[in-house]
C-alpha positions in Angstrom: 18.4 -21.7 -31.3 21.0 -23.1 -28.6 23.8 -22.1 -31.1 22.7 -18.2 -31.1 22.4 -18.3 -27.5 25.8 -19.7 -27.0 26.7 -17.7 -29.4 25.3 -14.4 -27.2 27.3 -15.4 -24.1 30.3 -15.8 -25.5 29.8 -12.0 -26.7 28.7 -11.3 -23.5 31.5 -12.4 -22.1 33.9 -11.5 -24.7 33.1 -7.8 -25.1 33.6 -6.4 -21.5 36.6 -8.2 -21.5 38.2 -6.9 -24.7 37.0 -3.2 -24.3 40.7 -1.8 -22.6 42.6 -3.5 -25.2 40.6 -1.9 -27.7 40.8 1.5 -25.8 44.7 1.2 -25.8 47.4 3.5 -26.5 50.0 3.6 -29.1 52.4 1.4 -26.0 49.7 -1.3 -25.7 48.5 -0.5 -21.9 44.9 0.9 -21.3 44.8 4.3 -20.6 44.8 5.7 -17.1 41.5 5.8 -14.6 41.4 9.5 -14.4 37.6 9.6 -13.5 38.5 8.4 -10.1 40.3 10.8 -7.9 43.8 9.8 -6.5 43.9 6.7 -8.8 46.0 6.7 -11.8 46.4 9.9 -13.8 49.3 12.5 -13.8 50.1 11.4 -9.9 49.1 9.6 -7.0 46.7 12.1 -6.0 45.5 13.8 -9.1 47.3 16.6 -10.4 51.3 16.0 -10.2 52.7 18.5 -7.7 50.1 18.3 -5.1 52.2 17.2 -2.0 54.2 19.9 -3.0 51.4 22.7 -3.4 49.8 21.4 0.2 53.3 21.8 1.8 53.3 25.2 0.1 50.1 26.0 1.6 49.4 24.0 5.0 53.5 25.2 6.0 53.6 28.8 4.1 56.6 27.9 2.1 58.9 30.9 1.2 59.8 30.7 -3.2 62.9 29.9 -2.2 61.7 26.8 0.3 59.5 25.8 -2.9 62.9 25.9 -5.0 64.7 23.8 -2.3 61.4 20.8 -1.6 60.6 20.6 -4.8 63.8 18.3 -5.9 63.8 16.1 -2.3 60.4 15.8 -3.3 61.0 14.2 -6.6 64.5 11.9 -5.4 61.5 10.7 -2.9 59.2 10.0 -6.0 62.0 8.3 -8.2 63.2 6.4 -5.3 59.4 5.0 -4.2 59.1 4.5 -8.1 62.5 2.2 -8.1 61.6 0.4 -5.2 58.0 -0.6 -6.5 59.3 -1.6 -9.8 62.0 -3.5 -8.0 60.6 -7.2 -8.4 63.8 -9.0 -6.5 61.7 -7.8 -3.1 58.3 -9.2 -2.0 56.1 -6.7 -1.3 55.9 -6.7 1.9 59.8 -6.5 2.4 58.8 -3.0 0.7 56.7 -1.7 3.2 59.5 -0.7 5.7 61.9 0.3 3.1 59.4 2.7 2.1 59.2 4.2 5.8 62.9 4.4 5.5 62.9 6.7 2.2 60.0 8.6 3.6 61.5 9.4 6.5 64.8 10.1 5.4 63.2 12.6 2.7 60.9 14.2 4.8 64.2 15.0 7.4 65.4 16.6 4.4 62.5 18.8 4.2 62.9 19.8 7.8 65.8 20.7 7.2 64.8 23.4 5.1 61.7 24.3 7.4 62.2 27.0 10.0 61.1 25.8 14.1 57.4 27.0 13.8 57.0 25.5 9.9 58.9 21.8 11.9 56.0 21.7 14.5 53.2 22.4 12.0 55.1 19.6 9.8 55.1 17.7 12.6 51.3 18.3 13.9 50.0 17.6 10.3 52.2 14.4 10.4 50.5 13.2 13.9 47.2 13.8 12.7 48.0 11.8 9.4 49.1 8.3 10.9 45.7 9.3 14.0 43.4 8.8 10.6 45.2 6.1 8.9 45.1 3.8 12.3 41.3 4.8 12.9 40.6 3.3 9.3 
């Protein structure tokens, strides 16, 4: 009797903890948590292109402002990517180097961005870091 019980908490144990590996991919890691919203899947926040379809939208981007964001917008992506792969740098060493390639990207936006599209930019930006202190 004590050897089926032991034997029922080592499953019990066991099981949860084996079910990603089992649920793997062909590369070995387990899949993505795409039934939670802005974690994991195509991009940060769901659907890849997103920052660049609200900027569309919230700034009434012109096709050819869409062509002309759309690469800063990935060298901003590729660079964040670099830097969080980059294991030489602890992460909080990151944290202002990831200011630094925000900001430097998002002045290249602005540059593209005629005066009235810079103050909405600059409005949404302001009510962005009001939320993120208040949390």
């Amino acid at each position: 009797m004590k050897a089926s019980k032991l034997i029922l908490v080592a499953l019990a144990l066991f099981v949860p903890l084996s079910l990603p590996a089992l649920r793997a991919d062909e590369t070995g890691k387990p899949p993505m948590r795409e039934d939670r919203p802005g974690k994991g899947g195509k991009g940060e926040r769901g659907e890849k292109g997103d920052r660049l379809a609200m900027l569309t939208e919230q700034l009434s981007l012109t096709p050819d402002q869409v062509e002309k964001v759309k690469p800063i917008l990935n060298s901003e992506r590729e660079a964040l990517r670099a830097l969080m792969q980059d294991t030489s740098t602890d992460r909080e060493a990151k944290r202002p180097k990831m200011r630094e390639i925000r900001d430097a990207h998002n002045a290249k936006i602005r540059a593209v961005l005629t005066p009235d599209q810079q103050a909405k930019m600059d409005s949404m930006r302001a009510a962005g870091g009001k939320k993120q202190r208040n949390n």
